[in-house]
C-alpha positions in Angstrom: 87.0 76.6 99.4 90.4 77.1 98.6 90.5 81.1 99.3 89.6 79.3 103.2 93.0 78.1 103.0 94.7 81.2 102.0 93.2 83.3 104.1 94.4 81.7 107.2 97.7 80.9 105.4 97.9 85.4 105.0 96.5 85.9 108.5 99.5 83.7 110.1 101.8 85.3 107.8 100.7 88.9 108.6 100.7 88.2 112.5 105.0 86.6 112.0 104.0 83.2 112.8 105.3 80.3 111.5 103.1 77.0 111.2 104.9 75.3 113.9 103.9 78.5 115.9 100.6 78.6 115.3 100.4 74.9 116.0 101.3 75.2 119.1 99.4 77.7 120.2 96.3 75.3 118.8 97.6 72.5 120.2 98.0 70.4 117.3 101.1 69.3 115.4 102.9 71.6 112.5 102.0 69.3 109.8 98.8 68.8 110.8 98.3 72.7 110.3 100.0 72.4 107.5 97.2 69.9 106.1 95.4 72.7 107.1 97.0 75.6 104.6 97.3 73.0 101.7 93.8 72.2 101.7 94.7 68.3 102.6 92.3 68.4 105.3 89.3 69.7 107.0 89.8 72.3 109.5 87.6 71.0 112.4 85.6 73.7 114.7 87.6 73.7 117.4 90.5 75.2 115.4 87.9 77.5 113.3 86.9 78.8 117.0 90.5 78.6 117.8 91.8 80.6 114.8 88.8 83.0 115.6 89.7 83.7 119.1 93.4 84.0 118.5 93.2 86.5 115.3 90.0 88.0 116.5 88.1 87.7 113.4 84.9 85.9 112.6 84.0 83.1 111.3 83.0 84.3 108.6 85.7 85.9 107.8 88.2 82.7 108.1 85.3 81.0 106.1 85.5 83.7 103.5 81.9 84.0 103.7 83.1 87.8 104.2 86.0 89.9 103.6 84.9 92.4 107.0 87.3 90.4 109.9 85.0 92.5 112.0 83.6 90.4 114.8 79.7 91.6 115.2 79.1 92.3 119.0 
């Protein structure tokens, strides 16, 4: 589980963000997403589908289930 949480800690960091950012743009607070990277807490759907949308990649992909970001049409 942990490559989860560096996976969307490199995607943020390849895209310039910072986590306060990114937080914003999920509409949650910058420590919360920090929780997030750390592996302190469970990233809940809405910000999977969130951090989906916004990087277009898959779920699978964020999930490391994959390493194609490709999102299957």
């Amino acid at each position: 589980m942990q490559l989860v949480y560096r996976r969307i800690k490199d995607l943020r960091e390849d895209h310039d963000l910072t986590q306060k950012q990114l937080a914003k743009i999920l509409s949650c607070s910058q420590q919360v997403y920090s929780n997030y990277e750390l592996g302190q807490r469970d990233i809940p759907t809405d910000i999977l589908l969130g951090l989906s949308r916004f990087y277009d990649v898959s779920i699978d992909y964020l999930l490391n289930n994959t390493d194609n970001p490709q999102i299957n049409r």
